[in-house]
N, CA and C atoms of all chains as a GROMACS GRO file, in nm:
protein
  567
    1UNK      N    1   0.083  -0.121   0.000
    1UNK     CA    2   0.000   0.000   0.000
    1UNK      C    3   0.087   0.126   0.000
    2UNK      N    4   0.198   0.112   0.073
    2UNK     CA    5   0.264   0.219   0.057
    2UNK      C    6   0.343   0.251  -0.070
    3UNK      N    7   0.409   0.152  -0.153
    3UNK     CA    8   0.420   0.172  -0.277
    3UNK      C    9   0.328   0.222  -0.365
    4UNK      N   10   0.223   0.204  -0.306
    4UNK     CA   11   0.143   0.265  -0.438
    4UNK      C   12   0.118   0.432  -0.373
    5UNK      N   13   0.057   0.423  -0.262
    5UNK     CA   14   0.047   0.543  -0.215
    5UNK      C   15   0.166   0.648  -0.267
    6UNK      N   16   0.292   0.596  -0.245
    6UNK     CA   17   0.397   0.692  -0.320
    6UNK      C   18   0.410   0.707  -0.505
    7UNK      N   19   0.358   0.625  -0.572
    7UNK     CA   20   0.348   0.614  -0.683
    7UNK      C   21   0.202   0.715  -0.726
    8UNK      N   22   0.108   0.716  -0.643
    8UNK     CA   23   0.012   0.801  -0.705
    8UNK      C   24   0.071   0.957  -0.652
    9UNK      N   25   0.197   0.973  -0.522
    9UNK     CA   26   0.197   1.104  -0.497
    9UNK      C   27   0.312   1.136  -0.633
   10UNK      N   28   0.356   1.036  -0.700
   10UNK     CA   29   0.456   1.072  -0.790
   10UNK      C   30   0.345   1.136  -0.938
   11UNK      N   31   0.283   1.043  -0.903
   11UNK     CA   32   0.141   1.094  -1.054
   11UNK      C   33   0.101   1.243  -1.042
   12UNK      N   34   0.045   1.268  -0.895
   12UNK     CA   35  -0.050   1.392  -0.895
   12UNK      C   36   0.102   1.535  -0.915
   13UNK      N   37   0.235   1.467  -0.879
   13UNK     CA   38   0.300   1.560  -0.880
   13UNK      C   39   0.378   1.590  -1.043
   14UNK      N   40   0.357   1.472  -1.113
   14UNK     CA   41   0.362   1.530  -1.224
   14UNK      C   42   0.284   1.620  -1.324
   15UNK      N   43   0.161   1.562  -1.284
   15UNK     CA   44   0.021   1.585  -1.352
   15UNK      C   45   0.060   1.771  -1.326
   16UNK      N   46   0.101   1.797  -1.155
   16UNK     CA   47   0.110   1.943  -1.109
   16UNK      C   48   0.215   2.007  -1.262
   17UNK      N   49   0.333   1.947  -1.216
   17UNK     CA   50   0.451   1.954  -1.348
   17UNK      C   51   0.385   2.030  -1.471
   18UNK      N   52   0.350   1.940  -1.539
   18UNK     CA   53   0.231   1.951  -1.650
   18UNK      C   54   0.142   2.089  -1.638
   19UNK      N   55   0.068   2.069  -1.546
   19UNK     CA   56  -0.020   2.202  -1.554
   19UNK      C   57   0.076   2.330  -1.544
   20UNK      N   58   0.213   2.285  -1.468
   20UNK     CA   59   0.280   2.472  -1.466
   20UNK      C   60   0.328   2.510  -1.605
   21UNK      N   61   0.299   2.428  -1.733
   21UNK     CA   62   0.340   2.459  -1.824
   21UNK      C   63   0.212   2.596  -1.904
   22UNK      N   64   0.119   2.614  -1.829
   22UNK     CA   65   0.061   2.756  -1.835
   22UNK      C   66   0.104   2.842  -1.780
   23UNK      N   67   0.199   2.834  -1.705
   23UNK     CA   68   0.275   2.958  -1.661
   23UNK      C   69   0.358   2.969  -1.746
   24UNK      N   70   0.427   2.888  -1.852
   24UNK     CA   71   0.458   2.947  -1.998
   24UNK      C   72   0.381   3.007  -2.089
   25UNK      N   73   0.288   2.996  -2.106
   25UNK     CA   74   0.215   2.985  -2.202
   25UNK      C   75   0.090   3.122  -2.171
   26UNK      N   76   0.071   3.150  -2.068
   26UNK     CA   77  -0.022   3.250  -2.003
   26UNK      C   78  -0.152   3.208  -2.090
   27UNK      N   79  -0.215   3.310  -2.149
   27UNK     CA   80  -0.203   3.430  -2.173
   27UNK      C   81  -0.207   3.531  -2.099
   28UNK      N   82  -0.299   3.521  -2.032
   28UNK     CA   83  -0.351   3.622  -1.929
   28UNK      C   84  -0.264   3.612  -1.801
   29UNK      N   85  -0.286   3.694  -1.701
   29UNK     CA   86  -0.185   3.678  -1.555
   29UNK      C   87  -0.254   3.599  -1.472
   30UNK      N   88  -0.367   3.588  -1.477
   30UNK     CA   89  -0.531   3.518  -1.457
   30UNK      C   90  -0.453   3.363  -1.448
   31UNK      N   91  -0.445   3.319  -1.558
   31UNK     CA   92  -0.404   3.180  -1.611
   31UNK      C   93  -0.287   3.100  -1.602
   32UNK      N   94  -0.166   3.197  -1.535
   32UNK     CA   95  -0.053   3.179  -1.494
   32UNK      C   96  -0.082   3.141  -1.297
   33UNK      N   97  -0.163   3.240  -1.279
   33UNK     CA   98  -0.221   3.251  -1.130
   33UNK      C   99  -0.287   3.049  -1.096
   34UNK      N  100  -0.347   3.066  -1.201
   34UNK     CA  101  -0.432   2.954  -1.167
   34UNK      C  102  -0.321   2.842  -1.163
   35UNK      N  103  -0.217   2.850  -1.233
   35UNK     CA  104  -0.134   2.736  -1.258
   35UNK      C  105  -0.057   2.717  -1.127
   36UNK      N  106   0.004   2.786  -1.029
   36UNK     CA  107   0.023   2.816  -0.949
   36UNK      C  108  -0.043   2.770  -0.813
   37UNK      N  109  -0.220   2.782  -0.818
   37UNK     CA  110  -0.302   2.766  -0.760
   37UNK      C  111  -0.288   2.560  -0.765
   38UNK      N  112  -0.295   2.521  -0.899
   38UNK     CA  113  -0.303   2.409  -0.890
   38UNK      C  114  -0.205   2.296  -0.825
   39UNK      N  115  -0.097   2.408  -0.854
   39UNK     CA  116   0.046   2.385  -0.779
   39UNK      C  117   0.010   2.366  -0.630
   40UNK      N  118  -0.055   2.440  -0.554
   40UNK     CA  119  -0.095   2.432  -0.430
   40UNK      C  120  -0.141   2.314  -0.402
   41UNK      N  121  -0.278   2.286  -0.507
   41UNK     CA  122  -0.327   2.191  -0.417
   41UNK      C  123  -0.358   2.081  -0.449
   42UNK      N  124  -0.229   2.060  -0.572
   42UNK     CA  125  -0.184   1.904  -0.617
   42UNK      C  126  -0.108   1.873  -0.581
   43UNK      N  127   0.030   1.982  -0.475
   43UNK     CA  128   0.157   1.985  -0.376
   43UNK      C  129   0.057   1.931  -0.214
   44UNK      N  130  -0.036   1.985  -0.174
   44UNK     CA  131  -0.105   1.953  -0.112
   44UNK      C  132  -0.155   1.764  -0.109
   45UNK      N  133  -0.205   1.771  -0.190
   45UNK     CA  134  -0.250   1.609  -0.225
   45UNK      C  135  -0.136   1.519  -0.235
   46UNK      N  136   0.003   1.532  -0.307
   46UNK     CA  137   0.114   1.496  -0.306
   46UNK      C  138   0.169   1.482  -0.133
   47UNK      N  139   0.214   1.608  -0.076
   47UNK     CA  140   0.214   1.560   0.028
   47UNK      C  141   0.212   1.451   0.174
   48UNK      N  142   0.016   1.446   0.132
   48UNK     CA  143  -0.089   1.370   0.194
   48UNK      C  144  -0.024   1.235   0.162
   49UNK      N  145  -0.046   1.209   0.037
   49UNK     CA  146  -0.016   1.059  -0.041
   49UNK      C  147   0.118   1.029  -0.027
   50UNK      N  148   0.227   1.110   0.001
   50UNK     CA  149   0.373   1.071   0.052
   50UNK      C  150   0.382   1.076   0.162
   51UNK      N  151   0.304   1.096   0.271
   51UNK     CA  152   0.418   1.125   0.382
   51UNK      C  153   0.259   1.048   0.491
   52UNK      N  154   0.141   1.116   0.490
   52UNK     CA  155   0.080   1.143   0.601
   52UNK      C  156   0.067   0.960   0.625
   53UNK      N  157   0.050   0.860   0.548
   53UNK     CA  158   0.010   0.745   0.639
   53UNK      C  159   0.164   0.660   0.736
   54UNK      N  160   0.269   0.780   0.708
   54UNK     CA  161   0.426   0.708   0.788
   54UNK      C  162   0.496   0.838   0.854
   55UNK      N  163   0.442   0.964   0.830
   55UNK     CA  164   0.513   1.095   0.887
   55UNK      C  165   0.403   1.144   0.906
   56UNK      N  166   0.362   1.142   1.031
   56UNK     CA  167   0.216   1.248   1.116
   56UNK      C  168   0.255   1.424   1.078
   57UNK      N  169   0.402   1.457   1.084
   57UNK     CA  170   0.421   1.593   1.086
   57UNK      C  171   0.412   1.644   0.908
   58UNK      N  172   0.383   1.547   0.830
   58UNK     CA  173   0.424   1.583   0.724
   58UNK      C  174   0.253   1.650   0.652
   59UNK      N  175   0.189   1.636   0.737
   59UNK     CA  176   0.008   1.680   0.737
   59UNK      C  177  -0.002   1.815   0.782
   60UNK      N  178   0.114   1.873   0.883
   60UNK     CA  179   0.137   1.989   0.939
   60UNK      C  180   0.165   2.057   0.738
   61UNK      N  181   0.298   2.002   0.696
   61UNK     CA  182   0.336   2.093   0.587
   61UNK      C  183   0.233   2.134   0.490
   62UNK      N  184   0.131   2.015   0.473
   62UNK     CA  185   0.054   1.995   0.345
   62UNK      C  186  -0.034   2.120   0.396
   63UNK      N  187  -0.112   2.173   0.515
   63UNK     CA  188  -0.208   2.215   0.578
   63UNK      C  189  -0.110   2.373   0.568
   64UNK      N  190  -0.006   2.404   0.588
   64UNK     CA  191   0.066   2.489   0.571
   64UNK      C  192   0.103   2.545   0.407
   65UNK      N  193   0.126   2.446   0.332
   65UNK     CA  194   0.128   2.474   0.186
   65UNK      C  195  -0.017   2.525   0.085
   66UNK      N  196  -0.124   2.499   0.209
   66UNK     CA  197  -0.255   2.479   0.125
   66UNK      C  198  -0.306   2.671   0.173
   67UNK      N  199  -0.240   2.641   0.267
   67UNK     CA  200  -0.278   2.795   0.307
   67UNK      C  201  -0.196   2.878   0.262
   68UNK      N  202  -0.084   2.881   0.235
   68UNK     CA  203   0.030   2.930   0.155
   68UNK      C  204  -0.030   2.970   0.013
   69UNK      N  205  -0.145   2.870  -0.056
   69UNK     CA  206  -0.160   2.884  -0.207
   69UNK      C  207  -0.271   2.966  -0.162
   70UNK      N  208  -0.344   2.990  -0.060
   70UNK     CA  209  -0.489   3.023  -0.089
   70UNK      C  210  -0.436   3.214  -0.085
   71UNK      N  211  -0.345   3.249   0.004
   71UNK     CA  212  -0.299   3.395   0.037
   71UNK      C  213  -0.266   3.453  -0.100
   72UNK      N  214  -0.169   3.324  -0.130
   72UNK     CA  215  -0.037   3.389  -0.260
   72UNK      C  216  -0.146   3.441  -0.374
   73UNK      N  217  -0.292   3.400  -0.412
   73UNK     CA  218  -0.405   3.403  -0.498
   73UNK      C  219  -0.440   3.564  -0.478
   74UNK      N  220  -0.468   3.562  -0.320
   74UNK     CA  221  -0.520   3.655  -0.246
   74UNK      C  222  -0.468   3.784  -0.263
   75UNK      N  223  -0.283   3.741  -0.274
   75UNK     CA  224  -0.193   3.889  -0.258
   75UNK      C  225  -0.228   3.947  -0.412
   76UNK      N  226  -0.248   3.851  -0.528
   76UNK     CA  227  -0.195   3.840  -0.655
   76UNK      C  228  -0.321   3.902  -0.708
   77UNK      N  229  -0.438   3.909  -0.646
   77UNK     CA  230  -0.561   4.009  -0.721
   77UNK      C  231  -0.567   4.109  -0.631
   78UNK      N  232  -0.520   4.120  -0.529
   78UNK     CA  233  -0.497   4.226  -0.428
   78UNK      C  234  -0.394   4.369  -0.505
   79UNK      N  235  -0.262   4.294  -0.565
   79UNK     CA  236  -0.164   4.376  -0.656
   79UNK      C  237  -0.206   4.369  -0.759
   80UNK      N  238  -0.294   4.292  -0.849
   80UNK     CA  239  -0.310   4.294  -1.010
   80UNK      C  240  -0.390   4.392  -1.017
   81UNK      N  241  -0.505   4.426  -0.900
   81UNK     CA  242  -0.591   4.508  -0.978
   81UNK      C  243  -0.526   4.636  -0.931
   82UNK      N  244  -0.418   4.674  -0.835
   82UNK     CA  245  -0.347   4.824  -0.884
   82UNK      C  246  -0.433   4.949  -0.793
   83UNK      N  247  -0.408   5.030  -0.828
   83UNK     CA  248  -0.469   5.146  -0.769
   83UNK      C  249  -0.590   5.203  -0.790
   84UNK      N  250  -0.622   5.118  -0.938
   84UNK     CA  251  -0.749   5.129  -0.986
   84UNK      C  252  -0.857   5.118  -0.911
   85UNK      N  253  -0.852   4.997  -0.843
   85UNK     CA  254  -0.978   4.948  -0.808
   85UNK      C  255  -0.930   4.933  -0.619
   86UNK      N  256  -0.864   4.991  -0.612
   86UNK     CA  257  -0.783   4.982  -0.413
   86UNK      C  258  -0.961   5.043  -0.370
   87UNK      N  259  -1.017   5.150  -0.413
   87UNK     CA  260  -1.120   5.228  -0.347
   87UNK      C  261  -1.261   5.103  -0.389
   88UNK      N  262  -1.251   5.023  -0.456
   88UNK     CA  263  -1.332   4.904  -0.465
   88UNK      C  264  -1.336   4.780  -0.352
   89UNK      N  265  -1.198   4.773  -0.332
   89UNK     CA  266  -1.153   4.688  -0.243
   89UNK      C  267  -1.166   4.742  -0.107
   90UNK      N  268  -1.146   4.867  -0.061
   90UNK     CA  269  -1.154   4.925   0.058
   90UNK      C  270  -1.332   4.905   0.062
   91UNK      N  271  -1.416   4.936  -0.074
   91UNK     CA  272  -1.579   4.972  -0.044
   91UNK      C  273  -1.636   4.806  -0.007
   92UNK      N  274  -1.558   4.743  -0.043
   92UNK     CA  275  -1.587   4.572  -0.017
   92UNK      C  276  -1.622   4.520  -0.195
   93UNK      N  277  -1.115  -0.707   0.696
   93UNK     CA  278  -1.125  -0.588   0.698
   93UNK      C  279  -1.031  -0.475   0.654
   94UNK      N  280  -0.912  -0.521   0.709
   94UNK     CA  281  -0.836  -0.422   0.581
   94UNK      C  282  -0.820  -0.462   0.483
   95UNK      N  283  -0.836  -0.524   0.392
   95UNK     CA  284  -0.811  -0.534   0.272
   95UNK      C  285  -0.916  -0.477   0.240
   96UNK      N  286  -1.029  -0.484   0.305
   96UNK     CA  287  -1.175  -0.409   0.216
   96UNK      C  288  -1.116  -0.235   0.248
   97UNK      N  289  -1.072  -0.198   0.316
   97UNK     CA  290  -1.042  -0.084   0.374
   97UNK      C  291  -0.918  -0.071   0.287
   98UNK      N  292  -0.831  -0.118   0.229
   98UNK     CA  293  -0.678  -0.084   0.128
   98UNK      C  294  -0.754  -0.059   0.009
   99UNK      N  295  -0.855  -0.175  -0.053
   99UNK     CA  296  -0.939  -0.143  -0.141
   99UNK      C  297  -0.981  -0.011  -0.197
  100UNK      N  298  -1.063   0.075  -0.057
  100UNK     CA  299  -1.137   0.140  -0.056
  100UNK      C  300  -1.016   0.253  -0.112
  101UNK      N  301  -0.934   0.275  -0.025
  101UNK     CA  302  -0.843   0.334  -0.064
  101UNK      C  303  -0.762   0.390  -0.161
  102UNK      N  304  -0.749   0.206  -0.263
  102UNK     CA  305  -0.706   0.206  -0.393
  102UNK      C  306  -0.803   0.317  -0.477
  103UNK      N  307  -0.923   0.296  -0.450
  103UNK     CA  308  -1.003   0.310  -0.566
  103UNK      C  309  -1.017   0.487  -0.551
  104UNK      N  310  -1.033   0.545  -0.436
  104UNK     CA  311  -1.065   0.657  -0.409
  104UNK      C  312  -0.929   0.726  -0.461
  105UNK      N  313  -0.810   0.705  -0.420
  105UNK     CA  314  -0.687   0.763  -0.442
  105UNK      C  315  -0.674   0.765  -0.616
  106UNK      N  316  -0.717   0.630  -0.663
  106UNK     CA  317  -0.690   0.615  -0.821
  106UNK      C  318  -0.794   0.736  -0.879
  107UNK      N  319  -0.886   0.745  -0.826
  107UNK     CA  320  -1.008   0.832  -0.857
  107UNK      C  321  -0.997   1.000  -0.852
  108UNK      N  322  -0.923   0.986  -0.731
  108UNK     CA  323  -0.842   1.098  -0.709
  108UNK      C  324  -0.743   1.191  -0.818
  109UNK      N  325  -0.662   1.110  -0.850
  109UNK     CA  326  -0.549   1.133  -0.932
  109UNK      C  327  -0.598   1.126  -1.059
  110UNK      N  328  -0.726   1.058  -1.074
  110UNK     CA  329  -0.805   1.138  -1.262
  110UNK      C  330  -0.815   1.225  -1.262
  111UNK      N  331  -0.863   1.280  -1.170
  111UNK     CA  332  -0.942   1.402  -1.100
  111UNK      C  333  -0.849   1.519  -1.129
  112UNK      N  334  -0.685   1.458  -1.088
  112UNK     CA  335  -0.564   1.576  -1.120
  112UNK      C  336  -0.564   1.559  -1.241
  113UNK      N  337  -0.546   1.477  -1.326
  113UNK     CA  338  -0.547   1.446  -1.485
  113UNK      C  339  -0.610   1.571  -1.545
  114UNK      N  340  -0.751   1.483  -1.506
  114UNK     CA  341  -0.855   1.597  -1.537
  114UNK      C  342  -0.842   1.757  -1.559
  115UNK      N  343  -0.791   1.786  -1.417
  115UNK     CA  344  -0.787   1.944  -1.391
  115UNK      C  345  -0.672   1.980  -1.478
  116UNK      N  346  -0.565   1.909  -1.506
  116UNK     CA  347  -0.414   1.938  -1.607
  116UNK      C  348  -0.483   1.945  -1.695
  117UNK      N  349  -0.563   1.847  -1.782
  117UNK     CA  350  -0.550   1.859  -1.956
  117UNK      C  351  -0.621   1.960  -1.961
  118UNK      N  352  -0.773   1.974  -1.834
  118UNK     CA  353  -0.838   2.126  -1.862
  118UNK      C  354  -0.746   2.285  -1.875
  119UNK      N  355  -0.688   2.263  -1.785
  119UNK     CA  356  -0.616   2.396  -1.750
  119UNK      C  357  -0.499   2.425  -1.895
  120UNK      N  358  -0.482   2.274  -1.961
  120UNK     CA  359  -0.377   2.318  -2.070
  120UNK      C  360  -0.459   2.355  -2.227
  121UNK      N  361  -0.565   2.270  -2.202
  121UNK     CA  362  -0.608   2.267  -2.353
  121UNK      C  363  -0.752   2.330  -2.344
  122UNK      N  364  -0.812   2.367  -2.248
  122UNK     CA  365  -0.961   2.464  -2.282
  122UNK      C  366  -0.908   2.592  -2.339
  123UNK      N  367  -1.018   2.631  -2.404
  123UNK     CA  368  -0.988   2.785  -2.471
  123UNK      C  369  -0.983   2.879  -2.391
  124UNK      N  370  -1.092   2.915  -2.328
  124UNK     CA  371  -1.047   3.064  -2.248
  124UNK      C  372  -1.023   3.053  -2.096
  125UNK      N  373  -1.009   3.185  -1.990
  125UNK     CA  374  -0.958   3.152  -1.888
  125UNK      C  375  -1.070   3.136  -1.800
  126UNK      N  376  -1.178   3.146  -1.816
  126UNK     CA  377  -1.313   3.094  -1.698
  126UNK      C  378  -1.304   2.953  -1.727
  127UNK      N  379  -1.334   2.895  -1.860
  127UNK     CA  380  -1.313   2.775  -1.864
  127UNK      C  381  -1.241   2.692  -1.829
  128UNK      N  382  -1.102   2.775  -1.829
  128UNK     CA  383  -0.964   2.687  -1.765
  128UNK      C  384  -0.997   2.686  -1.566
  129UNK      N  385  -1.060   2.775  -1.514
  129UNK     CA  386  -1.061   2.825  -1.387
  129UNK      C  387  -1.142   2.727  -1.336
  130UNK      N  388  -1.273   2.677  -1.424
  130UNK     CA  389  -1.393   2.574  -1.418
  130UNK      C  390  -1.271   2.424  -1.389
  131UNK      N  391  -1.182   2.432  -1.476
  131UNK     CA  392  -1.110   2.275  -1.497
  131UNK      C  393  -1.044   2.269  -1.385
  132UNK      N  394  -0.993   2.387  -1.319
  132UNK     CA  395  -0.892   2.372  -1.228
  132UNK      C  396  -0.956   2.371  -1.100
  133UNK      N  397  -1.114   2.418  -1.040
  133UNK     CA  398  -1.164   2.376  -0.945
  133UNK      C  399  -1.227   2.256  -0.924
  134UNK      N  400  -1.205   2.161  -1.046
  134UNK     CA  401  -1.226   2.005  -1.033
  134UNK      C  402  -1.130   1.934  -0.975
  135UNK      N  403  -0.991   1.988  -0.993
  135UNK     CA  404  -0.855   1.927  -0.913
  135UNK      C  405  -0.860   1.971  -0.762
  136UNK      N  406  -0.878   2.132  -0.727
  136UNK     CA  407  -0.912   2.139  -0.615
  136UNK      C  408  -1.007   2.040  -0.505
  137UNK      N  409  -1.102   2.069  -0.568
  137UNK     CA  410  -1.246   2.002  -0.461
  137UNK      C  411  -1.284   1.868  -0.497
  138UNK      N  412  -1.271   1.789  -0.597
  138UNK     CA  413  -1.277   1.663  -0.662
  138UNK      C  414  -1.170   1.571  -0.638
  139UNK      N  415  -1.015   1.617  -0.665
  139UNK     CA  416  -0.925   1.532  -0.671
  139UNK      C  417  -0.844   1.508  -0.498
  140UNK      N  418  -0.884   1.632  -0.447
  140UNK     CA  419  -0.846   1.650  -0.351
  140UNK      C  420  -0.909   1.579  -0.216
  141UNK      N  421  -1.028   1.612  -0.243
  141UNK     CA  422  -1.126   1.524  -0.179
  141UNK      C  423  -1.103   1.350  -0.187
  142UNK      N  424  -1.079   1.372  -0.304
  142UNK     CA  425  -1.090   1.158  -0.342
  142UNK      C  426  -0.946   1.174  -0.218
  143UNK      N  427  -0.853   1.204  -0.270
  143UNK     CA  428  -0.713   1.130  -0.226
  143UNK      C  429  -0.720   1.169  -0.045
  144UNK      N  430  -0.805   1.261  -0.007
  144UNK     CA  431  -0.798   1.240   0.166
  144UNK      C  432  -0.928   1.179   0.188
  145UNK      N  433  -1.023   1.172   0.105
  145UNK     CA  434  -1.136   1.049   0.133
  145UNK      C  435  -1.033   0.877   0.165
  146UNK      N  436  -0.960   0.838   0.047
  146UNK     CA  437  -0.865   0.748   0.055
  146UNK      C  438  -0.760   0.703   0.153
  147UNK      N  439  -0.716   0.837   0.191
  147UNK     CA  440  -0.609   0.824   0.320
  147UNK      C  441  -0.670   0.831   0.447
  148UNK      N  442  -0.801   0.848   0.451
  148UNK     CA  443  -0.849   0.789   0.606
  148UNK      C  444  -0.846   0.686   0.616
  149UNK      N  445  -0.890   0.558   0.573
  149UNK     CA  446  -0.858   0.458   0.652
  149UNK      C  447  -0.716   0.414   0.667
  150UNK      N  448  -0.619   0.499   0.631
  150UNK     CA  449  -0.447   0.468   0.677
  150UNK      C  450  -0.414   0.592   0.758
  151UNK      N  451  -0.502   0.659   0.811
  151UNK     CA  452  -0.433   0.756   0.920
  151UNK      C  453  -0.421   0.698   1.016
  152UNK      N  454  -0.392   0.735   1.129
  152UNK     CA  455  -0.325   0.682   1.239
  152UNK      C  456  -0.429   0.673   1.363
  153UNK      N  457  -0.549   0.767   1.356
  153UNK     CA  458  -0.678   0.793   1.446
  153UNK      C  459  -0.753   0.837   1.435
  154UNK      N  460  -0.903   0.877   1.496
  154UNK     CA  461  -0.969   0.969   1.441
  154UNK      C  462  -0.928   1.066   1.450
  155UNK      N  463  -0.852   1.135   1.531
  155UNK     CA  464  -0.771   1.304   1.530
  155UNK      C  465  -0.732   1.308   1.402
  156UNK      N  466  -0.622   1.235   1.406
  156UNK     CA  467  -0.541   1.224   1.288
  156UNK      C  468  -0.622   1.229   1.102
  157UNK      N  469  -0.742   1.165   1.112
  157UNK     CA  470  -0.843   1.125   0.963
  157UNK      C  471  -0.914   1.279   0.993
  158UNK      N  472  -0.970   1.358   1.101
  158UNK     CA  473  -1.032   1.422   1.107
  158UNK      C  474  -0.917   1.575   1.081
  159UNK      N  475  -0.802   1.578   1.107
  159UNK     CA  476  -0.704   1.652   1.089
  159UNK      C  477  -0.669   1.657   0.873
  160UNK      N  478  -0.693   1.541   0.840
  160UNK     CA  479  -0.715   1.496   0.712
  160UNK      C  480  -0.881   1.584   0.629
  161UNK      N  481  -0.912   1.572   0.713
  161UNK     CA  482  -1.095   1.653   0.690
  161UNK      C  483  -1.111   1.798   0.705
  162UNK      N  484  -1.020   1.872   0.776
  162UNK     CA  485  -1.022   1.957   0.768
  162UNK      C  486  -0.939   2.030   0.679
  163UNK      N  487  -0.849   1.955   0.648
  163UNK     CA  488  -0.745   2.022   0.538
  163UNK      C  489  -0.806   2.062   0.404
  164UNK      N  490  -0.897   1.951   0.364
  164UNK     CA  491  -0.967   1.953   0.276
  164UNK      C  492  -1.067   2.046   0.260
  165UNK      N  493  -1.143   2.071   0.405
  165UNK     CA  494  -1.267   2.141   0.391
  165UNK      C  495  -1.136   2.310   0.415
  166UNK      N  496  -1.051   2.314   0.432
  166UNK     CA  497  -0.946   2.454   0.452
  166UNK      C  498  -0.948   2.500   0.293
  167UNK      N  499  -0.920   2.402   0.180
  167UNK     CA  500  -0.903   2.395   0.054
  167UNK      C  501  -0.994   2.410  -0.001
  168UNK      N  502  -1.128   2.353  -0.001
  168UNK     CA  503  -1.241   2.388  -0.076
  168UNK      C  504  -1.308   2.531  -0.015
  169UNK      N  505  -1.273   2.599   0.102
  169UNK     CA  506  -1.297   2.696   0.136
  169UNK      C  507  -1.199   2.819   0.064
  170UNK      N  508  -1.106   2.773   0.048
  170UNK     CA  509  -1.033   2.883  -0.010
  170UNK      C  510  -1.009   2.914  -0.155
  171UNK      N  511  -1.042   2.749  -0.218
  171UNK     CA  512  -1.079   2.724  -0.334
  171UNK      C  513  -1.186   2.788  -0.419
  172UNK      N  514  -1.324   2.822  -0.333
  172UNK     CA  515  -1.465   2.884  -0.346
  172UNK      C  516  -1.418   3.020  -0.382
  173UNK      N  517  -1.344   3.079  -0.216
  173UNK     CA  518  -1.308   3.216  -0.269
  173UNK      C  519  -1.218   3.302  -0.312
  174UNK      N  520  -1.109   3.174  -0.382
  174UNK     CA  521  -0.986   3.215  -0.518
  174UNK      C  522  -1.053   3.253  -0.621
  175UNK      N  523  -1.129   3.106  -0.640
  175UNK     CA  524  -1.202   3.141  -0.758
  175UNK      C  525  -1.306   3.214  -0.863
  176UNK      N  526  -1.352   3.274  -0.711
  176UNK     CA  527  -1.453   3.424  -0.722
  176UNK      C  528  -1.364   3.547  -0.766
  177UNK      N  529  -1.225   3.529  -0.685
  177UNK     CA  530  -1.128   3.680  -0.684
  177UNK      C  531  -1.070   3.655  -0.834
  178UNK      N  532  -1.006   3.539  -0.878
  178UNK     CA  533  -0.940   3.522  -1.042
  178UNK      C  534  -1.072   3.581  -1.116
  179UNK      N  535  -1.182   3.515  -1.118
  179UNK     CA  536  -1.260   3.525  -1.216
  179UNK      C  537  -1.334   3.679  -1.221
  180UNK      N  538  -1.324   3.748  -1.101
  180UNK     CA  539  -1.314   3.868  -1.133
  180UNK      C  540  -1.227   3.962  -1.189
  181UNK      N  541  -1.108   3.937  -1.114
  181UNK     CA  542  -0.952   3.948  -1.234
  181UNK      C  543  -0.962   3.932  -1.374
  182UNK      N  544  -0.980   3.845  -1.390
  182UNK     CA  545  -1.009   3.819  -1.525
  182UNK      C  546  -1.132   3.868  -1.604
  183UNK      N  547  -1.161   3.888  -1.580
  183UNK     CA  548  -1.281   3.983  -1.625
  183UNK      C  549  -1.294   4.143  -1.629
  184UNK      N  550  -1.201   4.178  -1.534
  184UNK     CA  551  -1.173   4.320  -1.517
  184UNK      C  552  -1.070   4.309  -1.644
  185UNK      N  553  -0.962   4.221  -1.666
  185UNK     CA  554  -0.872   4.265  -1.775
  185UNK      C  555  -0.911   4.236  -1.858
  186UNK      N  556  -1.018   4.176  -1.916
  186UNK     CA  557  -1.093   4.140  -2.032
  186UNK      C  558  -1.192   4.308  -2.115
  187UNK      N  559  -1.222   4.311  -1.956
  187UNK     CA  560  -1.291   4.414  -1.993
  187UNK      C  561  -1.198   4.578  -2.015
  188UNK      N  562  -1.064   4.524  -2.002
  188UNK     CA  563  -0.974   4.634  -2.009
  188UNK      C  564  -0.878   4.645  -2.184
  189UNK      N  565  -0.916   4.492  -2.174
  189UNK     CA  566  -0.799   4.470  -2.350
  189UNK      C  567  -0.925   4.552  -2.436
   0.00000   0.00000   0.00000
């Protein structure tokens, strides 16, 4: 079980691999963001599937990385939309 | 009983990891970026879900499976409201080109 368990965290982490190839490709900053995002929480799932059924602390990182992707989203439309829209963001 | 329980496991984790498939070929090959945003909250809340649905019955306790449950429900919570903030992003620069 644990062979496989590490063999599917090797899958979801390529599959991640794969998807950052829209952060080449963009177009938009939107679509680079998202690639990033998926990075989170296929690094997340990877994690889980490597470590959590033989390393208890390794559920700490995944839970730490997942919140890590949800901010980095957060900072990234926080700065994309600029000064433009700050008095949007302050109105809610 | 565990083997019905490794089983369960197999199948959810394998289920899981389509799920990432899934969200990759969406995010590489749909045309525009709501659509790609649609593909990529199937890896979030779908794939993510299968593979800690799967790893409960190999956690270590209920703390431990329920520590597994919340990670998930941390992710689909933040997942909900990424995907509201991109897709407004994206739409603001859409509406800007």
């Amino acid at each position: 079980m644990s062979d496989f368990l590490l063999a599917a965290a090797g899958f979801v982490l390529l599959m991640v691999a794969v998807g950052l190839l829209r952060i080449l490709h963009g177009p938009a900053e939107a679509d680079r963001m998202m690639a990033a995002q998926l990075l989170g929480s296929g690094g997340t799932a990877a994690l889980l599937l490597a470590g959590a059924a033989r390393i208890p602390a390794m559920v700490d990182v995944a839970l730490t990385l997942a919140l890590l992707a949800a901010f980095a989203t957060v900072t990234f439309v926080i700065s994309g939309s600029g000064s433009r829209s700050d008095a949007n963001l302050a109105g809610g | 009983m565990s083997t019905v329980l490794d089983i369960m496991t197999f199948f959810a984790v394998l289920t899981g990891a389509f799920f990432f498939l899934a969200g990759t070929v969406g995010l590489l090959r749909f045309p525009d970026t709501l659509s790609r945003l649609h593909a990529l909250t199937k890896a979030d809340n779908l794939g993510l879900g299968l593979v800690v649905f799967g790893l409960l019955p190999q956690a270590g306790g209920v703390s431990a499976g329920l520590k597994l449950v919340c990670i998930w429900l941390l992710v689909l919570l933040a997942s909900a409201t990424v995907s509201q903030l991109i897709a407004r992003a994206a739409r603001q620069h859409h509406a800007r080109a």
